[in-house]
C-alpha positions in Angstrom: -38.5 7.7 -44.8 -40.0 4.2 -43.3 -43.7 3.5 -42.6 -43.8 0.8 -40.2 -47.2 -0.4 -40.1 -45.7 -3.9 -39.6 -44.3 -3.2 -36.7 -47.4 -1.7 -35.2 -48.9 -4.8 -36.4 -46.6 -7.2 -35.2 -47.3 -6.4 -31.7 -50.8 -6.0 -31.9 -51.0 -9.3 -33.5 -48.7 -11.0 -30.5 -51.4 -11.2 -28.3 -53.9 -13.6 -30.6 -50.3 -15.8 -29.6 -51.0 -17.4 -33.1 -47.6 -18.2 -35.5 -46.3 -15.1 -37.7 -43.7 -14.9 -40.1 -41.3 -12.1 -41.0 -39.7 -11.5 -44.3 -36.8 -8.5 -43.9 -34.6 -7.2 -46.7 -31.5 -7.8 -45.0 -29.0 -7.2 -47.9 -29.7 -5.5 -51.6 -27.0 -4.9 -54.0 -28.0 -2.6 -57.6 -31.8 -1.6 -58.3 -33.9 -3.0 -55.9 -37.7 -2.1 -55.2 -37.3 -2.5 -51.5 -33.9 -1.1 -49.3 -32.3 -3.1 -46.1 -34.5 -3.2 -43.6 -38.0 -3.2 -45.7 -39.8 -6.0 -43.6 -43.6 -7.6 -43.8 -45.6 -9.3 -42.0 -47.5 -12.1 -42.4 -49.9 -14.9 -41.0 -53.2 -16.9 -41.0 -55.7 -15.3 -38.7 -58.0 -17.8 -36.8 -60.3 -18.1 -39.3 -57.1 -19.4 -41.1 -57.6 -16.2 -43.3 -53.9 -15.2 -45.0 -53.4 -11.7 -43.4 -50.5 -9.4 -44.5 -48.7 -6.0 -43.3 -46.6 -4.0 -45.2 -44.5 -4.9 -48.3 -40.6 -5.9 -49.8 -41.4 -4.3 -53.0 -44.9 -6.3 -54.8 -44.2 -8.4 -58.1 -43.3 -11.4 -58.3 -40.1 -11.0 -55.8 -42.8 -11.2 -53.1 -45.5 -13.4 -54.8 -42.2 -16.0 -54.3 -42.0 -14.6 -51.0 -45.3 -15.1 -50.2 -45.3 -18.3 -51.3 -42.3 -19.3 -48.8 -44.1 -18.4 -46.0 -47.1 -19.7 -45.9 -45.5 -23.1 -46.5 -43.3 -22.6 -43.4 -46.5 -21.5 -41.4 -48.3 -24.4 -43.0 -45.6 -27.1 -42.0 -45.0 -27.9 -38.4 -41.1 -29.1 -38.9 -40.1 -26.2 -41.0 -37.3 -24.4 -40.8 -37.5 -21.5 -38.2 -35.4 -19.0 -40.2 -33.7 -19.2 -43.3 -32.5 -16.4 -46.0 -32.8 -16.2 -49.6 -30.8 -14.9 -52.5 -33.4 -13.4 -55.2 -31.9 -12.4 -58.7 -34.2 -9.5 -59.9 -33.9 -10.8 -63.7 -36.6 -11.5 -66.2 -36.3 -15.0 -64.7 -37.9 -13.6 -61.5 -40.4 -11.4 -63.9 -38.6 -8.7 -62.5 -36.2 -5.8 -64.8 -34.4 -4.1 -62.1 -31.2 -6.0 -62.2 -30.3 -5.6 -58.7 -30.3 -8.9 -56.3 -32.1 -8.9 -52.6 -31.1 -11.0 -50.3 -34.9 -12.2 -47.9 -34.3 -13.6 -44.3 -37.5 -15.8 -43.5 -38.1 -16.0 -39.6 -41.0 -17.8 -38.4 -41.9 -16.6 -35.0 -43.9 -18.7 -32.8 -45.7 -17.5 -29.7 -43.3 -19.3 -27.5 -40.4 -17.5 -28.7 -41.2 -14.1 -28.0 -39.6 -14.1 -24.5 -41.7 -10.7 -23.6 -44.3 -8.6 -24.5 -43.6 -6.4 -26.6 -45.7 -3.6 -26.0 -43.3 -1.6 -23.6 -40.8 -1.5 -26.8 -43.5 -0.1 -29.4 -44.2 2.8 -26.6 -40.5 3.5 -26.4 -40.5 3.5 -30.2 -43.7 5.7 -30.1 -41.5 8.2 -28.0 -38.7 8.5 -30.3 -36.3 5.5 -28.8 -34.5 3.7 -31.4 -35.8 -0.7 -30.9 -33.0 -3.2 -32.1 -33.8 -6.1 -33.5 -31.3 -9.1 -33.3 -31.5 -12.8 -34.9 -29.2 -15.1 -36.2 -29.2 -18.8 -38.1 -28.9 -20.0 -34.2 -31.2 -17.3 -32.2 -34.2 -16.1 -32.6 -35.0 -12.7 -32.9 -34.8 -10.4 -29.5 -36.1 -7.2 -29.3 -34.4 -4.2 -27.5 -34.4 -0.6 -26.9 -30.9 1.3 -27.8 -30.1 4.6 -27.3 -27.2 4.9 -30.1 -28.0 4.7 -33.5 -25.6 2.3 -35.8 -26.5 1.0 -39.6 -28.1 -2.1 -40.1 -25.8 -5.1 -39.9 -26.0 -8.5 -42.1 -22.8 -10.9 -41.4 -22.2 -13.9 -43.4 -19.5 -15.8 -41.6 -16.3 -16.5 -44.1 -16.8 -20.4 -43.6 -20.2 -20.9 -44.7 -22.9 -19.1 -46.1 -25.4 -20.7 -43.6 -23.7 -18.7 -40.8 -25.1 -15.3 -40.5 -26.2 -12.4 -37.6 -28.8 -9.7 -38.8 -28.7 -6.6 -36.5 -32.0 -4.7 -37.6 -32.8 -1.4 -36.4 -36.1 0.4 -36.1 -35.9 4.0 -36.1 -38.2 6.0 -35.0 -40.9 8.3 -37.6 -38.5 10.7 -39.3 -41.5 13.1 -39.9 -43.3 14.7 -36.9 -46.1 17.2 -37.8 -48.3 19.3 -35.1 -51.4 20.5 -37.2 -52.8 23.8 -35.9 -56.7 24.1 -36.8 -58.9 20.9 -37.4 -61.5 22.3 -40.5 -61.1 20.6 -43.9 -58.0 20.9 -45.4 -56.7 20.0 -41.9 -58.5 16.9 -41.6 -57.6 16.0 -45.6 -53.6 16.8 -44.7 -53.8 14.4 -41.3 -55.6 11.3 -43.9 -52.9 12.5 -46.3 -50.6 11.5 -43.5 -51.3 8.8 -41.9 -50.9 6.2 -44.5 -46.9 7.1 -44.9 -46.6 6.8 -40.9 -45.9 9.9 -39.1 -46.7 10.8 -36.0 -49.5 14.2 -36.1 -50.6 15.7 -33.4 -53.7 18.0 -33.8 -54.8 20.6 -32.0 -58.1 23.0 -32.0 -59.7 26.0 -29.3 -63.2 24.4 -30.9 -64.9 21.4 -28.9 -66.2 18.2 -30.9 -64.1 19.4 -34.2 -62.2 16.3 -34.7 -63.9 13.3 -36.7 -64.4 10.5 -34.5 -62.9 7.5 -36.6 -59.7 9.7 -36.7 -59.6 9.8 -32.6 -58.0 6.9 -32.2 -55.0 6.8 -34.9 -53.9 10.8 -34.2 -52.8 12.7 -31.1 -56.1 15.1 -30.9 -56.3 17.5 -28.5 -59.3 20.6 -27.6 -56.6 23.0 -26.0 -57.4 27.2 -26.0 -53.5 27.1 -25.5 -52.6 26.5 -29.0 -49.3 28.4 -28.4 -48.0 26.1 -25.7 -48.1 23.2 -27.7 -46.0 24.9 -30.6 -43.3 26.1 -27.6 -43.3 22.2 -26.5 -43.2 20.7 -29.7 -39.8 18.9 -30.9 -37.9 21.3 -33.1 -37.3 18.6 -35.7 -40.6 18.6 -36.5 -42.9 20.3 -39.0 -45.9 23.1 -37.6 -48.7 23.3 -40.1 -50.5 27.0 -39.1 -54.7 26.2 -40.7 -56.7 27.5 -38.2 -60.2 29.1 -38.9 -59.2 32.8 -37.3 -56.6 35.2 -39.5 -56.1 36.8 -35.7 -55.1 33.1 -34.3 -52.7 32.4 -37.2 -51.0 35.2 -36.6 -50.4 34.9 -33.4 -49.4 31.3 -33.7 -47.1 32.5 -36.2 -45.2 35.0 -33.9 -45.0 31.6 -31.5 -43.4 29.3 -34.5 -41.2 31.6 -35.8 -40.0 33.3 -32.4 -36.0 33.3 -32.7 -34.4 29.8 -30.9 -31.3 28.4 -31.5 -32.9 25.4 -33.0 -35.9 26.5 -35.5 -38.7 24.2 -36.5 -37.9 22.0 -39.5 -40.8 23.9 -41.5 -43.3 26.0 -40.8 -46.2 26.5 -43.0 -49.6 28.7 -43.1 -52.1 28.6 -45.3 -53.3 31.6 -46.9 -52.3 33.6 -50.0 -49.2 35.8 -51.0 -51.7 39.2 -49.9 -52.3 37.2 -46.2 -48.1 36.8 -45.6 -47.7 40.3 -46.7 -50.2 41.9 -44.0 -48.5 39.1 -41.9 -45.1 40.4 -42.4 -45.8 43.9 -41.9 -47.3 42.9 -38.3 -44.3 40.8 -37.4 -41.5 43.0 -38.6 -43.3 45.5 -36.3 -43.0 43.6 -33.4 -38.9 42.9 -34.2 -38.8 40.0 -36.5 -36.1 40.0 -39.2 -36.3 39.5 -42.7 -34.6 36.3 -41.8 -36.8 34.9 -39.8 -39.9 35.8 -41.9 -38.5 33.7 -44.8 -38.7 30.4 -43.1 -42.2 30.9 -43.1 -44.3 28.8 -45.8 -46.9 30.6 -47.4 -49.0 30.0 -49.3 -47.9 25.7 -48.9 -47.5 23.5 -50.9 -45.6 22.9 -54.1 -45.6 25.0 -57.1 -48.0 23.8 -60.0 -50.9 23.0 -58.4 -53.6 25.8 -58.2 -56.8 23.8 -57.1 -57.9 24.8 -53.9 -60.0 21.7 -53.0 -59.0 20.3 -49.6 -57.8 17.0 -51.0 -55.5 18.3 -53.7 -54.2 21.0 -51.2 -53.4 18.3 -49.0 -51.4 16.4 -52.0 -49.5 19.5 -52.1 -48.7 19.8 -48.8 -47.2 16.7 -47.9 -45.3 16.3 -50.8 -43.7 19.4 -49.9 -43.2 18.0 -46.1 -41.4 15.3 -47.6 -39.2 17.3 -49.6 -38.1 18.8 -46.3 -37.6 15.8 -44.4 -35.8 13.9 -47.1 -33.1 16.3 -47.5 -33.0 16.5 -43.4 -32.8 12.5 -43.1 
């Protein structure tokens, strides 16, 4: 799974139309910290403060990285792109043995032919952006509607000949959160820092902390069950509401048989809540099937502690469970 905070950040940044530099894994062979595709961001804000986003793996791998671009932001004539073979030895101060290859692009404002701003919404909405540079072109920047692996050519003459075809997918993780009280708001800050897209709903008014309004989908709906029924089936539904009567009728919604079921869904409660739960639902025609997709209690096995913050821990580590083996 990819958190692309960089990417976020690389168009936000585009309109202070001050110099940027990409560094992108485009080739790893052995152990590596960082796969193909891995990519930061970086730049000297106008107060010529050295601002970075995201990460190829930390160490000294990117301390040399780091170090190669800000002398090609610092120097005028620079080269505009280059790439970089890095031998992950104890010569690097690094034991994993692999080797990365790093393609350095420096990307000045006058080079980005377009905003940008109309890709990151298609991204935001699931579309698939392509990102294409080579040692003679500058990157360009694309919406594609077929996905394909990234690509890194070296042509058979020379080494300094090379395309990079780099595609940004789209969050593999999509979560709707019913019920804003504590251990919802501790999952959503869980979240957020691994970049997926939440979208949190609640019947109550003024429920959702304000410094959380602008990063997550939040919405004051007394339709809860609508937005399961219109909610993309590869994603997760997280069932935390404050009223046992609510959950379970958001429970007949999640669960209702469909050709295509929800990747997960989870309530919380305990083992004596999904038993009363189970009785209601196998009254009303559910299978036994069907009732063992349901997650409850959530979470992963071994941790007892029912503070909001470790319940959270729990709970997303058992989301990414499911969405690794569904990648």
């Amino acid at each position: 799974m990819q958190h692309l905070q960089w990417w976020t950040d690389f168009v936000a940044w585009q309109v202070d139309a001050l110099p940027m530099l990409l560094v992108t894994v485009v080739r790893a062979d052995g152990s590596t910290p960082r796969e193909v595709g891995a990519t930061m961001l970086l730049r000297f804000n106008f107060q010529q403060q050295w601002q970075q986003s995201d990460t190829i793996g930390g160490g000294h791998l990117e301390f040399q990285a780091i170090d190669i671009a800000k002398t090609m932001l610092s120097e005028t004539e620079a080269c505009m792109r280059r790439i970089e073979r890095f031998n992950l030895s104890a010569r690097l101060g690094q034991c994993c043995g692999g080797v990365m290859w790093l393609l350095f692009e420096k990307i000045s404002p006058a080079e980005i032919a377009s905003d940008l701003s109309h890709c990151l919404q298609a991204w935001r909405v699931r579309q698939r952006i392509l990102r294409t540079v080579s040692h003679q072109h500058a990157s360009t920047w694309q919406t594609m509607d077929i996905e394909q692996q990234p690509r890194f050519e070296f042509q058979p003459a020379s080494s300094e000949q090379w395309q990079f075809d780099q595609q940004i997918q789209p969050y593999a993780m999509q979560v709707l959160i019913c019920g804003a009280g504590h251990v919802g708001e501790a999952i959503v800050r869980c979240l957020l820092p691994i970049g997926v897209r939440v979208k949190w709903i609640d019947p109550r008014d003024d429920i959702f902390p304000s410094d959380l309004l602008e990063q997550v989908q939040c919405l004051t709906t007394d339709t809860l069950e609508t937005e399961i029924e219109h909610f993309d089936r590869s994603g997760a539904i997280l069932i935390l509401t404050h009223d046992h009567q609510l959950d379970l009728q958001l429970c007949f919604t999640a669960l209702k048989p469909t050709a295509k079921p929800f990747a997960y869904v989870g309530m919380i409660g305990s083992k004596s809540k999904r038993a009363i739960f189970e009785k209601r639902m196998q009254v009303r025609g559910y299978t036994q099937e069907t009732l063992q997709r349901l997650v409850c209690p959530i979470g992963i096995e071994g941790i007892s502690s029912k503070q909001p913050a470790m319940i959270a821990i729990a709970v997303v580590a058992q989301l990414l469970q499911v969405f690794d083996v569904k990648k």
